[in-house]
C-alpha angles and dihedrals in degrees: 000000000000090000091059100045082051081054110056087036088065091038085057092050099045082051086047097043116124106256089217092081099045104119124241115234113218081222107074093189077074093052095087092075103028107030113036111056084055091055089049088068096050129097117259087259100059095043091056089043092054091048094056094049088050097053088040086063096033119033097020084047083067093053096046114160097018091108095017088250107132106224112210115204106244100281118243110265087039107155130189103247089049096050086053094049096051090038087062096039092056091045082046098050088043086052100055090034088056091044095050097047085053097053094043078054093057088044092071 
């Protein structure tokens, strides 16, 4: 009786468990059991800002060198919550690229 009260208490934990620190596996095909119910528990915006990191390292990784971006695959250890904060800080950091650009062009 105490194994399986140790059980379902880990079973608990594991469906509680914050989405933010599911890894990512570098084999989608592995993604259906692993991945999705995580992203199921996320905001709309995180879930729009891990899709575009994800097709940034997938599909973008096939057309390296067609806009002279370097795409890296998703890295082993890759965790949600990762993949959505570097997601935003690379939106963030083209943003203010791309402001910036735009300003030093008025300046002429």
């Amino acid at each position: 009786m105490r194994i399986f009260s140790v059980f379902c208490f880990a079973l608990l934990l594991v469906a509680c468990g914050d989405p933010h620190d599911t890894r990512v596996p570098a084999d989608i095909s592995k993604w259906r059991d692993s991945v999705k119910p995580s992203l199921q528990k996320l905001t709309p915006d995180e879930q729009a800002l891990f899709a575009q990191y994800v097709r940034q390292h997938t599909i973008l990784a096939d057309e390296v060198g067609l806009n002279g971006d370097k795409a890296d695959p998703i890295p082993e250890g890759m965790t949600i919550g990762r993949a959505i904060e570097e997601q935003r800080n690379y939106e963030e950091k083209t943003h203010k690229d791309k402001t910036e650009k735009q300003q030093s062009g008025h300046g002429k």
